[in-house]
C-alpha positions as CSV (number, residue, x, y, z in Angstrom):
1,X,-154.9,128.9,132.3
2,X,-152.4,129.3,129.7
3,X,-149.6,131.3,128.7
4,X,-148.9,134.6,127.9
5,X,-149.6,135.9,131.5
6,X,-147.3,137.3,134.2
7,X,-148.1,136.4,137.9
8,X,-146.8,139.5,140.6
9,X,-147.0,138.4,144.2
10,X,-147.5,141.8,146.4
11,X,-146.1,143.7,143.2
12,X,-142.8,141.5,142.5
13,X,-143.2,139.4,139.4
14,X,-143.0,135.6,139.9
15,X,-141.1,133.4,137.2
16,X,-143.1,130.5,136.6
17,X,-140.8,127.1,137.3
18,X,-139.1,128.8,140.1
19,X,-142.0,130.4,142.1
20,X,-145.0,128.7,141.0
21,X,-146.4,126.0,138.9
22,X,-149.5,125.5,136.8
23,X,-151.4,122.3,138.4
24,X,-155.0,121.5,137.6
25,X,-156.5,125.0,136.4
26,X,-155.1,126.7,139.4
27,X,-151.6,128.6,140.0
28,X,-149.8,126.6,143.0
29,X,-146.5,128.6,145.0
30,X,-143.9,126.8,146.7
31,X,-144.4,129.2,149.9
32,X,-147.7,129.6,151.9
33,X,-149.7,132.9,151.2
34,X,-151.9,134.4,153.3
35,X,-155.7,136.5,153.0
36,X,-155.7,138.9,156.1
37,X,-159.4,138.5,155.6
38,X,-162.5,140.3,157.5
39,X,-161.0,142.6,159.8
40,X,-162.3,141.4,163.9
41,X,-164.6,144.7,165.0
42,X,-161.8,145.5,168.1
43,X,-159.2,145.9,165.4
44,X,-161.4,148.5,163.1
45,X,-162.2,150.1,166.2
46,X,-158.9,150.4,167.4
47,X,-157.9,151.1,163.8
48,X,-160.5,154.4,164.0
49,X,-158.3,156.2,166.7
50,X,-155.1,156.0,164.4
51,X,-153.5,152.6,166.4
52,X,-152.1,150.4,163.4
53,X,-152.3,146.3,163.7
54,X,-151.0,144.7,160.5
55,X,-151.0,140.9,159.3
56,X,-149.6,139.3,156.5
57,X,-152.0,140.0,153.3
58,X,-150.6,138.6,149.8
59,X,-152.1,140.1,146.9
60,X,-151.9,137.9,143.6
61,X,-152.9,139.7,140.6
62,X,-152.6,138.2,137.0
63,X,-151.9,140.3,133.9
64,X,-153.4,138.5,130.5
65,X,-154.7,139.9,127.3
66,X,-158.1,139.9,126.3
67,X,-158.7,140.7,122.2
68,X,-155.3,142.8,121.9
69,X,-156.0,144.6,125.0
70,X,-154.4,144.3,128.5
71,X,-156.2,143.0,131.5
72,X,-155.5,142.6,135.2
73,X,-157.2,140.0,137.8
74,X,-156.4,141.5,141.0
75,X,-156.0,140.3,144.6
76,X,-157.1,136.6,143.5
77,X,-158.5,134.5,146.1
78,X,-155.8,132.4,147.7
79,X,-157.2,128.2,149.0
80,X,-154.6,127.7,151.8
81,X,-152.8,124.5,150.9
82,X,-154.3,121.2,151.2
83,X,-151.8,118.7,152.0
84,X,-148.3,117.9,151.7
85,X,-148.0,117.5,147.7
86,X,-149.4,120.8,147.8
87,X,-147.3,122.9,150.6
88,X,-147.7,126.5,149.3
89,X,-150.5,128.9,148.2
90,X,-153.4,127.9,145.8
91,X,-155.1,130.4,143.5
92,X,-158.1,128.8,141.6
93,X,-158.3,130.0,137.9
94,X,-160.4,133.5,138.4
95,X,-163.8,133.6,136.4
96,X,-162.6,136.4,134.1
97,X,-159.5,133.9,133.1
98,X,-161.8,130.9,132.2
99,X,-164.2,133.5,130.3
100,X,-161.3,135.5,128.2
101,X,-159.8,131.7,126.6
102,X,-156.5,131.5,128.9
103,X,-157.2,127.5,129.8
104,X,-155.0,125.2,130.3
């Protein structure tokens, strides 16, 4: 990946430097983020007959431009972080970043 893009974490732009860093192809935060991920049947169930149960779920979306024309990778996957020189979220360069040019 390479600049211009802007990252938004759950809607709120991120600056890069402060909030996250380019490493290796991927975008690494300096918090943890977190995939809710498949939803256990009880929940849905539960769920069903209007009874709410919410866990964190971080959306990371990417805005580039592709040929003059605004695109948008939402809700990247997130790799939870590996070890200690890599303490916050991970998101691997999406397949429509490494396709449109935006490498780094």
């Amino acid at each position: 990946m390479r600049p211009p893009f802007e990252v938004y974490v759950n809607g709120v732009k991120q600056a890069p430097g402060d909030d996250y860093e380019i490493r290796e192809g991927a975008l690494v935060f300096d918090r943890p983020l977190q995939k809710e991920g498949k939803v256990a049947w009880w929940r849905w169930l539960i769920g069903a007959f209007g009874v709410g149960t919410y866990r964190r779920d971080d959306q990371v979306d990417v805005r580039y431009e592709l040929a003059g024309r605004p695109q948008v990778a939402h809700a990247l996957d997130i790799e939870p972080p590996g070890d200690a020189a890599r303490p916050g979220g991970r998101i691997s360069e999406p397949q429509n970043l490494r396709n449109s040019g935006h490498r780094g």
